[in-house]
Backbone as a printed PyTorch tensor [residue, N CA C, xyz], in Angstrom:
tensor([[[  0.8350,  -1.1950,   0.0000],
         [  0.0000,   0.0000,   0.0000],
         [  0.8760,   1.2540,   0.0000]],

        [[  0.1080,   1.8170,  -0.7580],
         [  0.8320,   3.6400,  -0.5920],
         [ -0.2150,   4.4800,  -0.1990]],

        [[  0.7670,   5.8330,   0.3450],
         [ -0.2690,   6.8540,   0.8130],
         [  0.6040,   7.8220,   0.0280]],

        [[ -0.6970,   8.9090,  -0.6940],
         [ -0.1660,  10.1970,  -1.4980],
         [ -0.6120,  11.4130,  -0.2690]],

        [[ -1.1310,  12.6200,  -0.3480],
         [ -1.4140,  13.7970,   0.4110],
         [ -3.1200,  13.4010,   0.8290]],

        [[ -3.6790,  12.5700,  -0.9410],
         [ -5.5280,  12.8820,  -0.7960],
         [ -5.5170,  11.7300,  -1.2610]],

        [[ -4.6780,  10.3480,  -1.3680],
         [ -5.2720,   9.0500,  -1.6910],
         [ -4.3900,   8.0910,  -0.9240]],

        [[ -5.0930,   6.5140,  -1.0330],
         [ -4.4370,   5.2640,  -0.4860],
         [ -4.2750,   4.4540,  -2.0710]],

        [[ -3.2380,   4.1360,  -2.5720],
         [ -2.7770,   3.1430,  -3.5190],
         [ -2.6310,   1.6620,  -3.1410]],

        [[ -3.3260,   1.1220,  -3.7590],
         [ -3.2520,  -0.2070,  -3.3820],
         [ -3.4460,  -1.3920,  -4.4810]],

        [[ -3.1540,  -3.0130,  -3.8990],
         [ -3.7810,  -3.9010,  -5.1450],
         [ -5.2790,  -4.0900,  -4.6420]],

        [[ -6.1170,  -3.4080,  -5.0240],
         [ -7.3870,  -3.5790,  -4.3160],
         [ -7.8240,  -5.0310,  -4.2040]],

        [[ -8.1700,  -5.7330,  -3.0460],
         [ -8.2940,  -7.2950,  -2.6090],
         [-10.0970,  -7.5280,  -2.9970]],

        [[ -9.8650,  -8.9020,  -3.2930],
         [-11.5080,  -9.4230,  -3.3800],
         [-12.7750,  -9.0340,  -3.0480]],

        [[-12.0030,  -8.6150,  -2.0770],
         [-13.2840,  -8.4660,  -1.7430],
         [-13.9790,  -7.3260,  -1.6540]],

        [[-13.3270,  -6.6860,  -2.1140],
         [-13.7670,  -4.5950,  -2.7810],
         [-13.9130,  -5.0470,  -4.3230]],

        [[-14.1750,  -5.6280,  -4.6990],
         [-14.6280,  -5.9960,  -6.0690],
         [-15.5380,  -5.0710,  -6.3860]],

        [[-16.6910,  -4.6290,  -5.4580],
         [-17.6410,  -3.9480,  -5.3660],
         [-17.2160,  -2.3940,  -6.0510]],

        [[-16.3800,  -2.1630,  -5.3270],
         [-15.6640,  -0.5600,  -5.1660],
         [-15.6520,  -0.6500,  -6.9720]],

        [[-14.5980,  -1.2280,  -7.4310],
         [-13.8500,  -0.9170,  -9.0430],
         [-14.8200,  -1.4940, -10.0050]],

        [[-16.5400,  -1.9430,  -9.3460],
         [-17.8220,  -2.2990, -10.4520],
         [-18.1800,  -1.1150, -10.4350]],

        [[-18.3380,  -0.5340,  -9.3420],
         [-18.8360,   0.8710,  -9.2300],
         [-18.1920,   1.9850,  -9.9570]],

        [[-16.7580,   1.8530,  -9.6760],
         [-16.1860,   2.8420, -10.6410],
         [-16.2630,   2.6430, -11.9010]],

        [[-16.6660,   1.8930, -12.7190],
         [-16.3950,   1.4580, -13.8110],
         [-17.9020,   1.9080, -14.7880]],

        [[-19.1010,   1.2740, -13.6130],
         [-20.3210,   1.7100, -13.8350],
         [-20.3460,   2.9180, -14.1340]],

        [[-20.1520,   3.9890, -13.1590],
         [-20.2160,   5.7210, -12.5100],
         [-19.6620,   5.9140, -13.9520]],

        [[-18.7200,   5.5720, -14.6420],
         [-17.5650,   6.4800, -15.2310],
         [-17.8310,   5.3780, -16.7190]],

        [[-18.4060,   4.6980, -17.2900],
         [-18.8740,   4.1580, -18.1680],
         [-18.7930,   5.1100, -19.7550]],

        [[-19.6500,   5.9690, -19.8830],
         [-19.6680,   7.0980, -20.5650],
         [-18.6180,   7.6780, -20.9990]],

        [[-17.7870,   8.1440, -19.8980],
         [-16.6790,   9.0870, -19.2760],
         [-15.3350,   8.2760, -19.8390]],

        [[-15.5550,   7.4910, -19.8080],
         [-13.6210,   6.0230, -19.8320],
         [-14.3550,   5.2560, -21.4790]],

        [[-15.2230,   5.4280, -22.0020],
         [-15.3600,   4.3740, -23.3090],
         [-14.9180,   5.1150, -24.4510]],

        [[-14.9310,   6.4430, -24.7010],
         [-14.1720,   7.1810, -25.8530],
         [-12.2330,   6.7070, -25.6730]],

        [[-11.7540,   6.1250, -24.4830],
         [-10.2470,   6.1120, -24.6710],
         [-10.0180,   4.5650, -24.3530]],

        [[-11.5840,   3.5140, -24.3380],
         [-10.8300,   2.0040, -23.9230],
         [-11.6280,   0.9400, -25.0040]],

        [[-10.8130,  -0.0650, -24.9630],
         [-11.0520,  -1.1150, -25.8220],
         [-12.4290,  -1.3280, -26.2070]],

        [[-13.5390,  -1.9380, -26.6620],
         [-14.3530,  -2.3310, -26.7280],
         [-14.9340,  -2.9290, -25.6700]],

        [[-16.0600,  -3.3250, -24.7220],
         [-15.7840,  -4.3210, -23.8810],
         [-16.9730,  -5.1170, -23.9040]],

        [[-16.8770,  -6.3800, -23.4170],
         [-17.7830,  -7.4510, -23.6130],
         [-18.7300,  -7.1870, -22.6190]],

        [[-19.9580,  -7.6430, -23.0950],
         [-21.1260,  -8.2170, -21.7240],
         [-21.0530,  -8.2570, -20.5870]],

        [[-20.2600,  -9.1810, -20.1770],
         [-19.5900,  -9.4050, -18.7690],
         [-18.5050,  -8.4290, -18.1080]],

        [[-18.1900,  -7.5060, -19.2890],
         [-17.3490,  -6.3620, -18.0630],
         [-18.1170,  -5.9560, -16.6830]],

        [[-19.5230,  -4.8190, -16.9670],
         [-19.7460,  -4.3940, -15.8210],
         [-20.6270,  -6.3460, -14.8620]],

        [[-19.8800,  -6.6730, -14.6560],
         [-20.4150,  -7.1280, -13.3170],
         [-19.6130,  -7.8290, -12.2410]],

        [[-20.1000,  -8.2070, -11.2390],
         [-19.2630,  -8.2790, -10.1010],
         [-18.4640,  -9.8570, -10.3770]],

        [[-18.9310, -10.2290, -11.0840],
         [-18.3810, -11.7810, -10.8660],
         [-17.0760, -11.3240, -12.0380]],

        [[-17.0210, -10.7830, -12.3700],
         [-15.6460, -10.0670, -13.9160],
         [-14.9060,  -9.3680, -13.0310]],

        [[-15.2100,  -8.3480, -11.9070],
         [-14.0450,  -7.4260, -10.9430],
         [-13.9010,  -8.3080,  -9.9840]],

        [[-14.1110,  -9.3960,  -9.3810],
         [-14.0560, -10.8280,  -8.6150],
         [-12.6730, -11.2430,  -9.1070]],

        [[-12.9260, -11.7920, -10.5260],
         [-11.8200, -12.1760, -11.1560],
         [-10.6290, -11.2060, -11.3550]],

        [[-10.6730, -10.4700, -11.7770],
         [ -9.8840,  -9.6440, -12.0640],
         [ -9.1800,  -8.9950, -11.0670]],

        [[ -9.8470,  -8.9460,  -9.9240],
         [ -9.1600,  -8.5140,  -8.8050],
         [ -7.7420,  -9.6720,  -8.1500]],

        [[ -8.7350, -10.9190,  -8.0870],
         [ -8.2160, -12.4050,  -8.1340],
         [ -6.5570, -11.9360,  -8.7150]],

        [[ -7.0500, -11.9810,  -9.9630],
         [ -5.5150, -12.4140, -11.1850],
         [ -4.6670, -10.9790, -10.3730]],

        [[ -5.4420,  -9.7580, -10.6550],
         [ -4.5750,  -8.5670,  -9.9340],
         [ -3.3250,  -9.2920,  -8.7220]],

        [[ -4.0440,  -9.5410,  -7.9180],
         [ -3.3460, -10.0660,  -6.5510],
         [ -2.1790, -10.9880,  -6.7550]],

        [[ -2.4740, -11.9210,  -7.7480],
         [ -1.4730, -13.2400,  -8.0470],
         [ -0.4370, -12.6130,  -8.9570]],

        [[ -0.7330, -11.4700,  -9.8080],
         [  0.4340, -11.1490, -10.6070],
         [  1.3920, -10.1110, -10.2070]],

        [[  1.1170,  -9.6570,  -8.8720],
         [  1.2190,  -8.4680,  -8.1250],
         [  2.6030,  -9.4480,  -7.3600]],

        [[  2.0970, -10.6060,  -6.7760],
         [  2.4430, -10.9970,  -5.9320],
         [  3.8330, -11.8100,  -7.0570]],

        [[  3.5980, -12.1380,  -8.5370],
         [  4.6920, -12.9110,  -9.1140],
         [  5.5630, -12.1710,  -9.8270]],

        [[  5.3930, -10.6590,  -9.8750],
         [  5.7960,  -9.4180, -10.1420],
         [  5.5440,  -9.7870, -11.5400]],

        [[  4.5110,  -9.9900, -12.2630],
         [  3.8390, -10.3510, -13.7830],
         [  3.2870,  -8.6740, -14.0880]],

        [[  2.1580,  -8.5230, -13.4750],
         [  1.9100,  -7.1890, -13.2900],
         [  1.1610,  -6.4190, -11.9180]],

        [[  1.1510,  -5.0780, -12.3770],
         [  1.0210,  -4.0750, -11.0430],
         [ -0.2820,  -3.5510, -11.3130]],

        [[ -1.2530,  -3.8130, -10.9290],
         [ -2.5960,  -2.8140, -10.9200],
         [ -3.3700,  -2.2130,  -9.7810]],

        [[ -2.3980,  -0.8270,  -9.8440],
         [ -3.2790,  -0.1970,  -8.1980],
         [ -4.6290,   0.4680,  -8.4150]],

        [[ -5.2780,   0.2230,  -7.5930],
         [ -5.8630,   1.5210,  -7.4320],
         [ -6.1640,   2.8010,  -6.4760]],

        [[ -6.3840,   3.7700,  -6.7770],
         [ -5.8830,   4.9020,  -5.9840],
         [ -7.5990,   5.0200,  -5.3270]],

        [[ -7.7480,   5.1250,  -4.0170],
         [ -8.9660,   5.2520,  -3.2780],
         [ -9.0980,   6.5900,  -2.4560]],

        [[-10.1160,   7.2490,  -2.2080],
         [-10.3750,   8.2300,  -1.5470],
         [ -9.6960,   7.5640,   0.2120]],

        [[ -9.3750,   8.5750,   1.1990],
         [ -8.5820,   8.3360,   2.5860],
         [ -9.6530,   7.4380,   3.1430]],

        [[-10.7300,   7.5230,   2.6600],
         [-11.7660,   6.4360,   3.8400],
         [-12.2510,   5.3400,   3.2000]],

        [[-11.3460,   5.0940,   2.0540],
         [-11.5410,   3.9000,   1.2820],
         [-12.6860,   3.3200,   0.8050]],

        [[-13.8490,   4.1800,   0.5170],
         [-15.7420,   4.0610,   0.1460],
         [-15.5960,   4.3030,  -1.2540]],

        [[-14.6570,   4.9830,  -1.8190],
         [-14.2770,   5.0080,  -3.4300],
         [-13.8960,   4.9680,  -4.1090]],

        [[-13.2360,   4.7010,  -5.3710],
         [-12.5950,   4.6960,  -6.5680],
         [-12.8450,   6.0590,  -7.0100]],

        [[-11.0610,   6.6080,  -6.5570],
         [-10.5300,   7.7450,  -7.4480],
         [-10.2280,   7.3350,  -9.1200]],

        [[ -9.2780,   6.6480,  -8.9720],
         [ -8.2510,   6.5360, -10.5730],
         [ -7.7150,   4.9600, -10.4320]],

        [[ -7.5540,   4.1740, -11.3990],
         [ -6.7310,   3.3690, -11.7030],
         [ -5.2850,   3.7070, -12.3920]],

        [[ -4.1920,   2.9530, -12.1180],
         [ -3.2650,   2.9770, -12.8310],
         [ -2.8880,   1.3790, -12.6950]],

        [[ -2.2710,   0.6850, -14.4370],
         [ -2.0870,  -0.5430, -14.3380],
         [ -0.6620,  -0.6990, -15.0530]],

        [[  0.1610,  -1.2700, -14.6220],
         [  1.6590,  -1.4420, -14.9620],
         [  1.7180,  -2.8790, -15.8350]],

        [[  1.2970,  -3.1500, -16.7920],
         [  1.5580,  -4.1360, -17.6230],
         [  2.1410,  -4.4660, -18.3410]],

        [[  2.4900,  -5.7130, -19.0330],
         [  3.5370,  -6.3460, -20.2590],
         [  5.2110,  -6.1070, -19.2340]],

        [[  5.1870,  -6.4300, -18.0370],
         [  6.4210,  -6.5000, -17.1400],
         [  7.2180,  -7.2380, -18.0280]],

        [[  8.8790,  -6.6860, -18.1870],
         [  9.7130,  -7.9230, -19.3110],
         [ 10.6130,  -7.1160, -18.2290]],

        [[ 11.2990,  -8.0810, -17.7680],
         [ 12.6630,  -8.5750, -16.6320],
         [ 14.1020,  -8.8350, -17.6150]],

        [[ 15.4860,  -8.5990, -17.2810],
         [ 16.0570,  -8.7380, -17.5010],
         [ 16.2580,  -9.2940, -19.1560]],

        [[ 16.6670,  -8.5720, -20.1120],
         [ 17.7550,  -7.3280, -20.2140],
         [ 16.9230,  -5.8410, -20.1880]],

        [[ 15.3440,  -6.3820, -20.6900],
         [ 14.5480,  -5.2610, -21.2220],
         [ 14.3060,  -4.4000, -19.5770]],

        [[ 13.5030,  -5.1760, -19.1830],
         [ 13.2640,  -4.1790, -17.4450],
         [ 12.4460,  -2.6430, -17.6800]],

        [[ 11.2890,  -3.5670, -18.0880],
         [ 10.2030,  -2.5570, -18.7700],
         [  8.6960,  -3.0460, -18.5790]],

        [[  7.9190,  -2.0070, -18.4870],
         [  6.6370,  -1.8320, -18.4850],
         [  5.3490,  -1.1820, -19.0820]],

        [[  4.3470,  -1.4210, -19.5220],
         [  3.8270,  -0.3870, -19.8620],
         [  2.2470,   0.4520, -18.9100]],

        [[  2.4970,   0.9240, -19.2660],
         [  1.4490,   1.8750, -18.1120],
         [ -0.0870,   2.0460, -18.9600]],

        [[ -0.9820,   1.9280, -18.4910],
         [ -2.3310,   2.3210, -19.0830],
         [ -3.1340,   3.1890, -17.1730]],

        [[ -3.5950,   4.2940, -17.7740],
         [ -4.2910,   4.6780, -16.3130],
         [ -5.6780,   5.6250, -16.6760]],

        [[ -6.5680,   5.6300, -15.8890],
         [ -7.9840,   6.4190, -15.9190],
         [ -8.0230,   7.2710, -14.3690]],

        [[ -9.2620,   7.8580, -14.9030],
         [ -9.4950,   8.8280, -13.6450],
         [-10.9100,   8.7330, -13.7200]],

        [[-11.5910,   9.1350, -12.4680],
         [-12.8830,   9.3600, -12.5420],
         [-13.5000,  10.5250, -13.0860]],

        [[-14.3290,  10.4510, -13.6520],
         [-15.1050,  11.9810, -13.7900],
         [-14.8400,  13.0600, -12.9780]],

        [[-15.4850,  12.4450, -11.8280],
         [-15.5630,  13.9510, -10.9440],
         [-14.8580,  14.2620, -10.2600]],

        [[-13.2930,  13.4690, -10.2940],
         [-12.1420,  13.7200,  -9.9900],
         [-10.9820,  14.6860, -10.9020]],

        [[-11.5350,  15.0260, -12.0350],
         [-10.3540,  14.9490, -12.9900],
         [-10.4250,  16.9230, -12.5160]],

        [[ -8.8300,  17.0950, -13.2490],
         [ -9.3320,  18.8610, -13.2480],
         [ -8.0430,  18.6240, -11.7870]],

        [[ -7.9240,  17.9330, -10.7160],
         [ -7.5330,  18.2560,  -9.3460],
         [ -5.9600,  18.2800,  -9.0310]],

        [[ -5.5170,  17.5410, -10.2130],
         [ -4.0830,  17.0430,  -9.8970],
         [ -4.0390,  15.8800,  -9.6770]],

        [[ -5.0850,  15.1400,  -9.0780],
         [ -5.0770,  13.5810,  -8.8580],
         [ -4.2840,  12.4240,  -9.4980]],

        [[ -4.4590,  12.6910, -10.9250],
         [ -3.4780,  11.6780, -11.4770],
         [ -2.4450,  12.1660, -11.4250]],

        [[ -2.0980,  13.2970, -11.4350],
         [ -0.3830,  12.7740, -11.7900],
         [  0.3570,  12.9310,  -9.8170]],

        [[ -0.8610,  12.9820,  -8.7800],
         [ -0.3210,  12.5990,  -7.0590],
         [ -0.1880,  10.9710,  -7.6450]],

        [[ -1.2030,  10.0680,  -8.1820],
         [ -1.2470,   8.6750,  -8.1920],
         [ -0.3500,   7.9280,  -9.0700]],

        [[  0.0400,   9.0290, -10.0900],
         [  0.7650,   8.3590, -11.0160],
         [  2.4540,   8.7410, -10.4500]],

        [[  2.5330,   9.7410, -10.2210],
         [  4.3720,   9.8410,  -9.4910],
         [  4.6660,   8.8410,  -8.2440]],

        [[  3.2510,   8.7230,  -7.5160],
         [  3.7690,   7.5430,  -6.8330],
         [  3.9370,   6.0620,  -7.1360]],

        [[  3.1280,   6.1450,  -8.2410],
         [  2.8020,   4.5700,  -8.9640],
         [  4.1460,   4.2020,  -9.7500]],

        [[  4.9650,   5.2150, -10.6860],
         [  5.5830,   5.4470, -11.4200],
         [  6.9460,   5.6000, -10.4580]],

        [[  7.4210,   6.2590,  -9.5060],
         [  8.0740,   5.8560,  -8.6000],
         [  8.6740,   4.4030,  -8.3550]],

        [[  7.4990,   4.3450,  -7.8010],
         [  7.3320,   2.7790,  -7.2800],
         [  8.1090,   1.6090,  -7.9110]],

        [[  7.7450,   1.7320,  -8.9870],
         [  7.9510,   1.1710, -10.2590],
         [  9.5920,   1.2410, -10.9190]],

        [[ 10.0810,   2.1180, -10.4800],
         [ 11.0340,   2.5360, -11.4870],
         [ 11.9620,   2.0080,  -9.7870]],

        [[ 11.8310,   2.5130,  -8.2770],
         [ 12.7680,   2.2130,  -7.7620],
         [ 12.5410,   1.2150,  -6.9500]],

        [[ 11.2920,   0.6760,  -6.4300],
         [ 11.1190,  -0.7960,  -5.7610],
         [ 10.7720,  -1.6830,  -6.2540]],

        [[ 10.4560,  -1.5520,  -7.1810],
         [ 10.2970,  -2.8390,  -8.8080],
         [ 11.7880,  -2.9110,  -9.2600]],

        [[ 12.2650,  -2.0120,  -9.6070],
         [ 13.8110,  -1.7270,  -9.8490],
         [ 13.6750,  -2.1330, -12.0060]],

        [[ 12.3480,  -1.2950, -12.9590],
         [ 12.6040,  -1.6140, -13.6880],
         [ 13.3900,   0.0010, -14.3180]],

        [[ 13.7320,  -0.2000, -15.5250],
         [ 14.5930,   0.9370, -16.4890],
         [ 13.7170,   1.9080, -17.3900]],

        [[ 12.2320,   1.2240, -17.4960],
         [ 11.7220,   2.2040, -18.6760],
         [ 10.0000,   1.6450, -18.0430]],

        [[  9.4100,   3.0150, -18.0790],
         [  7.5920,   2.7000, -18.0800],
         [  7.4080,   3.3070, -19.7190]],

        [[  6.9400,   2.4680, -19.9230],
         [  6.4720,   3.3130, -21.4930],
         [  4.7770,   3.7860, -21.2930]],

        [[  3.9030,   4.6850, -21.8180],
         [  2.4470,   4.7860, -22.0650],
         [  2.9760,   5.8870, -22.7170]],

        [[  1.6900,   5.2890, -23.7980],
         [  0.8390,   5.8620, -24.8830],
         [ -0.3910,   6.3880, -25.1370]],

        [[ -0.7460,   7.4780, -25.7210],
         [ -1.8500,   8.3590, -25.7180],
         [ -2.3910,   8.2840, -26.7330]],

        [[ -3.6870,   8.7230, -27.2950],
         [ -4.2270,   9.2930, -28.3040],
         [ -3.8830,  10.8380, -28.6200]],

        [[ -3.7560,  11.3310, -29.6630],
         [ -3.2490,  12.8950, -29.9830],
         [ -4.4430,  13.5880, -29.1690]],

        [[ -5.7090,  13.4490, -29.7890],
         [ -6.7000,  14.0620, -29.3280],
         [ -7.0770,  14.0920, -27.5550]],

        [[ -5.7700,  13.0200, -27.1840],
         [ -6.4530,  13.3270, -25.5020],
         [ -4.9400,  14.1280, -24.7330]],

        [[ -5.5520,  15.3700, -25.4740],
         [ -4.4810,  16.3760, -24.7990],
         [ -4.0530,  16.6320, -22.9300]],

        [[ -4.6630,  15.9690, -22.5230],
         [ -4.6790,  15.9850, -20.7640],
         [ -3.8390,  14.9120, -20.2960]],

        [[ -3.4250,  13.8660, -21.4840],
         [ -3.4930,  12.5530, -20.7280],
         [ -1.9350,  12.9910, -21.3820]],

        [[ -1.8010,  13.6790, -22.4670],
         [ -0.2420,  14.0640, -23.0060],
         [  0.3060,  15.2470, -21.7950]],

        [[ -0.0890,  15.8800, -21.2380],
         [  0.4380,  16.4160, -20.5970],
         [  0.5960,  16.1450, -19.0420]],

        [[ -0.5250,  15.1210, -18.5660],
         [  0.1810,  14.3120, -17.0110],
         [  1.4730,  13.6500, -17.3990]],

        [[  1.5070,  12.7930, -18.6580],
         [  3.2080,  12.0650, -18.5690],
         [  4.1700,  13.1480, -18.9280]],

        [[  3.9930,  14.5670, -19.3880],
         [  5.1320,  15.3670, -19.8190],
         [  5.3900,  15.9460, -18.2880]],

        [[  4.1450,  16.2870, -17.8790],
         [  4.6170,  16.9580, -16.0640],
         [  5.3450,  15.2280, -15.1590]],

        [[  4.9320,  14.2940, -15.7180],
         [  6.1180,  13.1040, -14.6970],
         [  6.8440,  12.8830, -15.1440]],

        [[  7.5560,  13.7170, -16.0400],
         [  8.8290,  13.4830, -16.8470],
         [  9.2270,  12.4690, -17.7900]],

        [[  8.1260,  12.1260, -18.5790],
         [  7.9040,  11.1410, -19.7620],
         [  8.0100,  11.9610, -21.1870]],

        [[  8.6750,  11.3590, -21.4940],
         [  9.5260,  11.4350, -23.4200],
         [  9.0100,  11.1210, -24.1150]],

        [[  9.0650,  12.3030, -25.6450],
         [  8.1950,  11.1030, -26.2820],
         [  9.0500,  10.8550, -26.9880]],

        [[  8.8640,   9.5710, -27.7240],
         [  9.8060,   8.7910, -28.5460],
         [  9.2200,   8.2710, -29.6160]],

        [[  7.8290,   8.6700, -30.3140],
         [  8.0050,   8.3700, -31.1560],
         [  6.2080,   8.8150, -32.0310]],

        [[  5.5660,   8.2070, -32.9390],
         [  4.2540,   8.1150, -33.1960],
         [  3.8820,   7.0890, -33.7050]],

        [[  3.0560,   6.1390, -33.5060],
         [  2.5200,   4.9310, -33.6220],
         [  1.0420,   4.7970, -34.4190]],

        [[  0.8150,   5.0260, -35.7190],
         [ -0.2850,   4.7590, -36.9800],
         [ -1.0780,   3.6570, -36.2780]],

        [[ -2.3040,   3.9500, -36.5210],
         [ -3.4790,   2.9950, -36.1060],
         [ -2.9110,   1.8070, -34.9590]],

        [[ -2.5910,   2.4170, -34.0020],
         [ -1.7800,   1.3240, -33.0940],
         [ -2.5690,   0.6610, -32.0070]],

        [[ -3.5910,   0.7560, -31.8430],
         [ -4.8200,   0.3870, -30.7380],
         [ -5.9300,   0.3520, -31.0960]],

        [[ -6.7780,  -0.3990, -30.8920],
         [ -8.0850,  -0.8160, -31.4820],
         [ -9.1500,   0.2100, -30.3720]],

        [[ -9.2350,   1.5230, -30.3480],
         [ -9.8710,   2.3600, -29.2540],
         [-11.1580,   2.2320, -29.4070]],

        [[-12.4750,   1.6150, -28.6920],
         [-13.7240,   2.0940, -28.9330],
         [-13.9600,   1.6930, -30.2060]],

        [[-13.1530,   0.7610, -31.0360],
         [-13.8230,  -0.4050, -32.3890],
         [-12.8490,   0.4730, -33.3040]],

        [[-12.5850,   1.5490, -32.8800],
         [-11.8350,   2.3650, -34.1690],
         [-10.2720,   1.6390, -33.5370]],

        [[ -9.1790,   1.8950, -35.0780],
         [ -8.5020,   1.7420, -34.7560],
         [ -7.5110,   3.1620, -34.5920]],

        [[ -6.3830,   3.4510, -33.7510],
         [ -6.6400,   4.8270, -33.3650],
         [ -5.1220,   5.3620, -33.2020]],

        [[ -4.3080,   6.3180, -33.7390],
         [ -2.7360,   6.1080, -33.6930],
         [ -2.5250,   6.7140, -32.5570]],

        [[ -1.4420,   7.0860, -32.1060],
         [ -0.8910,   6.9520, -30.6050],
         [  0.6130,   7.6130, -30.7170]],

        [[  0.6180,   8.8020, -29.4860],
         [  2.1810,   9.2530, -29.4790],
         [  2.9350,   8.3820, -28.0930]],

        [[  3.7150,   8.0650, -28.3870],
         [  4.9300,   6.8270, -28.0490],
         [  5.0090,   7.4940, -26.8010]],

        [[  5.4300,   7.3440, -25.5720],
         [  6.0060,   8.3620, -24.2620],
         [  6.6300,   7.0820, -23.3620]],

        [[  8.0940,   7.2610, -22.9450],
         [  8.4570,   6.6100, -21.9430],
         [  9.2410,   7.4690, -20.8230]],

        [[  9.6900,   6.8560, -19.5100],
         [ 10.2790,   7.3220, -18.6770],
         [ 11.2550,   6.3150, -18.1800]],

        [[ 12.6950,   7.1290, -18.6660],
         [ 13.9270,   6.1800, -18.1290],
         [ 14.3160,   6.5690, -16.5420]],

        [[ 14.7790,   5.1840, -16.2150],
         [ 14.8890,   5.6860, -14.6330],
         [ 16.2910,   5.7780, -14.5280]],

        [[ 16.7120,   7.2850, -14.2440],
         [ 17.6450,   8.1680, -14.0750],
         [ 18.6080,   7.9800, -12.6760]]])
């Protein structure tokens, strides 16, 4: 667990499954213009059950990192951030995908959740590079990784299948210095 100034970071456990249906529900609208398509079975509890499940086991085999950042009295889902595609020795890399809630955004929130997440990552994980990638058009989400000191390196043509479209993407990583 981590603590920022206005959140608790954590691998949220089983049994708050509840908490990240809810966020997902609330913010539905809000998070489907920048995420994959999703099946039937996303919003329900027996899918954040699981997923919480695998969270915990890959957390624990250092496979991958998926926190989430909770209000101090732990009743809500602020933001996710998820550290995925972990590659260990020679590479020692990750890639980052993260959301915010609606009625959170605007505050500073992500980038309190993401310098600590991103931290974390770079010096008690002990990897060399977080990479995430944006859409051009989501000018907010290009400028939290330029304020955590993320590079860009490159532009990526129809590189993600966003919302059924397929959708190009500016490259951004952070070497750990």
């Amino acid at each position: 667990m981590m603590q920022t100034k206005r959140t608790i970071i954590e691998i949220l456990p089983v049994q708050d499954a509840s908490l990240l249906l809810d966020y997902y529900v609330e913010n539905q609208a809000h998070l489907s213009p920048w995420e994959p398509s999703r099946g039937e079975d996303y919003l329900t509890l027996e899918n954040w059950h699981n997923a919480l499940q695998k969270a915990t086991e890959d957390f624990e085999s250092g496979k991958e990192y998926r926190f989430v950042a909770l209000t101090p009295d732990r009743q809500e889902v602020i933001a996710v951030c998820n550290f995925t595609g972990v590659v260990r020795m020679p590479f020692q890399a990750c890639f980052l995908g993260y959301s915010i809630s609606k009625k959170y955004e605007g505050q500073g929130l992500m980038t309190e959740v993401l310098t600590a997440t991103v931290d974390y990552m770079l010096s008690d994980v002990g990897l060399n590079r977080v990479m995430a990638n944006y859409m051009p058009r989501n000018e907010r989400s290009g400028r939290v990784l330029e304020k955590l000191g993320f590079e860009r390196e490159g532009y990526a043509r129809r590189y993600l299948n966003i919302a059924g479209v397929w959708e190009d993407h500016v490259l951004m990583a952070k070497i750990n210095d």
